[in-house]
C-alpha positions as CSV (number, residue, x, y, z in Angstrom):
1,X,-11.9,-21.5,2.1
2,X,-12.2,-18.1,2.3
3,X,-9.4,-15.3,2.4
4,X,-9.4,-11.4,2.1
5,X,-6.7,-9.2,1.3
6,X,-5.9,-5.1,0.3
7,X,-5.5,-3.5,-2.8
8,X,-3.7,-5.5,-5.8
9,X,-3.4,-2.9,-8.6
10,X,-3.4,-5.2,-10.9
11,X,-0.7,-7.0,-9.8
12,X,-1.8,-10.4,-10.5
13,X,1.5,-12.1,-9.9
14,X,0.4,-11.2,-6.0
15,X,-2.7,-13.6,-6.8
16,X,-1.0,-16.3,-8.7
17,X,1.7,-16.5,-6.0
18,X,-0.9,-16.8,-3.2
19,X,-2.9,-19.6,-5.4
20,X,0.1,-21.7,-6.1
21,X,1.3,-21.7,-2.4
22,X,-2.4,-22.5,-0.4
23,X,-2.5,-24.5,-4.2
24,X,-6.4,-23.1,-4.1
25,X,-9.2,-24.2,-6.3
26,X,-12.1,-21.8,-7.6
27,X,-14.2,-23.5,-4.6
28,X,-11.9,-20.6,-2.6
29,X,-12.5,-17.0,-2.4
30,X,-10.5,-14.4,-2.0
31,X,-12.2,-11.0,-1.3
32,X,-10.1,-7.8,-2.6
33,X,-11.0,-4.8,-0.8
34,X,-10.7,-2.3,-3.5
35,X,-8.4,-1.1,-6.4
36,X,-8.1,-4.7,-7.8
37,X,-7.8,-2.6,-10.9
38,X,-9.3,-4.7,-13.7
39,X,-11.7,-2.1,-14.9
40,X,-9.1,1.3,-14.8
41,X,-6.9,0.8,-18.2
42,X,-10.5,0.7,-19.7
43,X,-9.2,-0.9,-22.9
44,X,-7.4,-4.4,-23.8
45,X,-4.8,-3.7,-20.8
46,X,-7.8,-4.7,-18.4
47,X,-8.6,-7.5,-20.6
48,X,-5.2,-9.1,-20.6
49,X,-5.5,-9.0,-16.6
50,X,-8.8,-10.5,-16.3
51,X,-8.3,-13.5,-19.1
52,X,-5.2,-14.1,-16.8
53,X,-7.1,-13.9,-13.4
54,X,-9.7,-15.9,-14.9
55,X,-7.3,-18.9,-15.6
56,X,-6.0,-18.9,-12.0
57,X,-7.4,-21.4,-9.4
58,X,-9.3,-18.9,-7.0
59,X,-13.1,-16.9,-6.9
60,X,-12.2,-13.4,-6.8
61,X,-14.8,-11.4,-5.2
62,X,-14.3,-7.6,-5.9
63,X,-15.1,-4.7,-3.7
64,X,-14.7,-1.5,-5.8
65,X,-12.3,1.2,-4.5
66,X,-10.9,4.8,-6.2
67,X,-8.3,3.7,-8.7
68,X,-11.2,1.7,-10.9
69,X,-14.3,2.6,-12.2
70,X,-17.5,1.6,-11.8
71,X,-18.1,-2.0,-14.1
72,X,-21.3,-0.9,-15.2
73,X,-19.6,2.4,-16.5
74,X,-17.6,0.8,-18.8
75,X,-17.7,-0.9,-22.2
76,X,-17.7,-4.5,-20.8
77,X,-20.7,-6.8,-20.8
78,X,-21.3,-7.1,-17.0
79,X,-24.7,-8.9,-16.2
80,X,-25.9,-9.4,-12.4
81,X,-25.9,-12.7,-11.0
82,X,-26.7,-14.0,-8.0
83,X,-24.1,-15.1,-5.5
84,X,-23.7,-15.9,-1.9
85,X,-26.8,-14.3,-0.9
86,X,-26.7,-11.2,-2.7
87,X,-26.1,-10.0,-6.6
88,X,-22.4,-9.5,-8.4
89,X,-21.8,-7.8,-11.8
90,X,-19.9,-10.4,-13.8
91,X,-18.4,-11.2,-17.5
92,X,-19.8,-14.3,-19.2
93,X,-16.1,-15.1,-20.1
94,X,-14.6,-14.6,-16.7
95,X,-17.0,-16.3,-14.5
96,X,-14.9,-16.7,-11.1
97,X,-14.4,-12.8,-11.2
98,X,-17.4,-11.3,-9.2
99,X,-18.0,-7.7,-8.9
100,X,-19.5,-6.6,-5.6
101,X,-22.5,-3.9,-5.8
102,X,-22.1,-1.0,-3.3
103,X,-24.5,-2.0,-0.2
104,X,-25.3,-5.4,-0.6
105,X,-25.4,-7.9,1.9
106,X,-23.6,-11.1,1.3
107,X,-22.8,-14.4,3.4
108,X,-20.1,-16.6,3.3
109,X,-20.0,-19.3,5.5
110,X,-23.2,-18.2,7.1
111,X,-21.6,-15.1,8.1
112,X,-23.2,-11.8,7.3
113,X,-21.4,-9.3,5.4
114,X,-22.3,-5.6,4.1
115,X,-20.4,-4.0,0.8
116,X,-19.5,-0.5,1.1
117,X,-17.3,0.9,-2.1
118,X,-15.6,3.3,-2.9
119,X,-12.8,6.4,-1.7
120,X,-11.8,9.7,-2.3
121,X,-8.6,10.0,-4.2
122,X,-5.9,11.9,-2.5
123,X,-4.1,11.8,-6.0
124,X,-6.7,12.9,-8.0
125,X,-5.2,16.1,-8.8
126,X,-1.9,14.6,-10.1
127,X,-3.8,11.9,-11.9
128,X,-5.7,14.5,-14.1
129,X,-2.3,16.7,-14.5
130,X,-0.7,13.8,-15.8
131,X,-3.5,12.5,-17.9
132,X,-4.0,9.4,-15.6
133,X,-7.8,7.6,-15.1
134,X,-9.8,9.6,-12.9
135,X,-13.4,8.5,-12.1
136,X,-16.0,11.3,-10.8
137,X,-17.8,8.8,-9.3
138,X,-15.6,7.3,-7.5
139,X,-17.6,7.8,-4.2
140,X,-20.8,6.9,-3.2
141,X,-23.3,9.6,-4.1
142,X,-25.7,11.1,-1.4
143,X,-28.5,9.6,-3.0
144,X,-26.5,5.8,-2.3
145,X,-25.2,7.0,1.0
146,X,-29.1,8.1,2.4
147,X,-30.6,4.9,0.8
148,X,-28.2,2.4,1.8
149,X,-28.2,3.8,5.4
150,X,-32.1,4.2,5.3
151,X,-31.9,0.1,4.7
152,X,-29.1,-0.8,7.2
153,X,-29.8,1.4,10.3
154,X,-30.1,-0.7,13.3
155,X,-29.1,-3.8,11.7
156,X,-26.5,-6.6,12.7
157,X,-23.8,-8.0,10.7
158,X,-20.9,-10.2,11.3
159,X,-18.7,-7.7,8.5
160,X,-18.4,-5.3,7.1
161,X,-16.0,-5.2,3.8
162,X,-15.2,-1.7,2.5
163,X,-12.4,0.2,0.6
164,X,-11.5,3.1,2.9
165,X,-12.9,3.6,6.7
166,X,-14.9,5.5,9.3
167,X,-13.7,8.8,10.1
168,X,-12.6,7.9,13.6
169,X,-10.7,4.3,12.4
170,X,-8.8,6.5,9.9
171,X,-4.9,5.3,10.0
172,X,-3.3,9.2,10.4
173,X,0.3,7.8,11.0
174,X,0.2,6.8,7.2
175,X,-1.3,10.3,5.9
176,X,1.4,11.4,3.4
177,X,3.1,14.7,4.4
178,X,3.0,16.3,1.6
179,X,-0.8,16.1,1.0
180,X,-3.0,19.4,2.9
181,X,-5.6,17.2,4.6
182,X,-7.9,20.5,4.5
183,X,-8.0,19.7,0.7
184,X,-9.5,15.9,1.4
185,X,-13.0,15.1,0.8
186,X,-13.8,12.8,3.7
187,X,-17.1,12.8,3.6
188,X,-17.6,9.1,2.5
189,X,-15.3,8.6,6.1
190,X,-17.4,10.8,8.2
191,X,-20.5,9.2,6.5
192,X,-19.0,5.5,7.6
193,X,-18.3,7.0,10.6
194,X,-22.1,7.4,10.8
195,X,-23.0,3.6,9.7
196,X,-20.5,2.4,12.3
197,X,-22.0,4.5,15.1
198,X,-25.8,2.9,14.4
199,X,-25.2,-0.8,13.2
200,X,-23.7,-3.9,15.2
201,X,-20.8,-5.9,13.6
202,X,-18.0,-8.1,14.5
203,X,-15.1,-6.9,12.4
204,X,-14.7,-3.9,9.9
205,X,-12.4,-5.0,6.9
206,X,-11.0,-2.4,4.6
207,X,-8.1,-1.6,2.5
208,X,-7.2,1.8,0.9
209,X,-4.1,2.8,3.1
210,X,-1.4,0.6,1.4
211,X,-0.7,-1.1,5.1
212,X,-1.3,-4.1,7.1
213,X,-2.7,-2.4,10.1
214,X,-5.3,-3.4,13.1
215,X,-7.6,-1.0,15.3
216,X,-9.6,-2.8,17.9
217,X,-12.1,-4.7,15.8
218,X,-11.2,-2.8,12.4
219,X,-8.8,-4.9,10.2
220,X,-6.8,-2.6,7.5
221,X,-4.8,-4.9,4.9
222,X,-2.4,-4.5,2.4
223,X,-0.4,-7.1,1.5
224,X,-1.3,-9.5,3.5
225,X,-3.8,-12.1,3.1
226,X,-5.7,-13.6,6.2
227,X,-8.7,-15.9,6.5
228,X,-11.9,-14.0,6.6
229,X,-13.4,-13.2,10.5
230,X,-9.1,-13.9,11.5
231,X,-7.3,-10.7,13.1
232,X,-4.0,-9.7,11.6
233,X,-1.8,-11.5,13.4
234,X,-3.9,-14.6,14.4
């Protein structure tokens, strides 16, 4: 079976609780769209949470978000390996945790799906005031952003599974108050914006926003989990 949900943290006890009550085995998958937060402690912190994710009856398959870097930036052993159609970064020792590269094209269940990581961190300047991880970057570059739209203009897919959204899609109700949205970088938004405007797809999955949330075809979740190509409330 395959399910997708939003951001975790870290909070395993959110995947362990899930596990025990669909009593999953590590034939399942659960997508996490973003700030799953195994690779932000970047010392034996992240290590404790992915021995225990890696003992719990699920596949996780990782999109990265803005609280996390990069897995080939850190210190950890990650190796590509081929998986449902496309390549994951993965940890010899935690083989049912797959990290999702940044434009790749995946299917599960026959269905097409495209990867877009990634955010811009509205906290980023308390983060670095407080001596909190912040990762530069955190975003996709304008050299990723030009070559992976130069190899999916025009093209179809069933989903796409990203960390934040196009510009248009973008939840405003939950914008905090006290940020200045003239001091947010969306360009990675207005750059999905783009992608959305010239490929076809079914449904838009994303995270980000810290709410369960849908917009026509685009699916923003949270804390829920749902069965992947499901709305929200199906």
């Amino acid at each position: 079976m395959l399910y997708i949900t939003g951001d975790i943290h870290g909070d395993i006890n959110k995947v362990a609780d899930f596990c025990e009550f669909y009593n999953t085995t590590q034939k399942d998958i659960l997508i996490l769209l973003g700030d799953v937060g195994f690779n932000y402690y970047l010392n034996e912190r992240d290590e404790l949470m992915k021995t225990i994710a890696s003992e719990l009856p699920i596949t996780l398959f990782c999109i990265r978000g803005n609280h996390e870097a990069r897995p080939l930036s850190t210190n950890c052993d990650y190796i590509p390996k081929p998986f449902c159609g496309g390549m994951v970064l993965q940890e010899e020792q935690f083989p049912n945790i797959k990290f999702a590269m940044d434009g790749e094209v995946y299917y599960f269940n026959n269905k097409k799906c495209l990867v877009l990581g990634g955010a811009y961190s509205v906290d980023k300047q308390y983060r670095i005031m407080m001596h909190w991880h912040w990762f530069p970057d955190e975003q996709l570059s304008k050299t990723e952003r030009n070559t992976i739209y130069n190899n999916i203009a025009g093209d179809t897919f069933d989903y796409i599974l990203s960390h934040t959204c196009p510009y248009d899609t973008r939840p405003t109700h939950l914008f905090i108050p006290s940020i200045n949205q003239s001091m947010v970088d969306n360009s990675m938004e207005k750059w999905m914006q783009r992608v959305a405007d010239n490929i076809f797809f079914d449904k838009w999955y994303f995270g980000h926003f810290h709410d369960n949330w849908q917009n026509d075809n685009y699916i923003m979740l949270y804390n829920k989990v749902i069965r992947l190509g499901e709305d929200l409330d199906e």
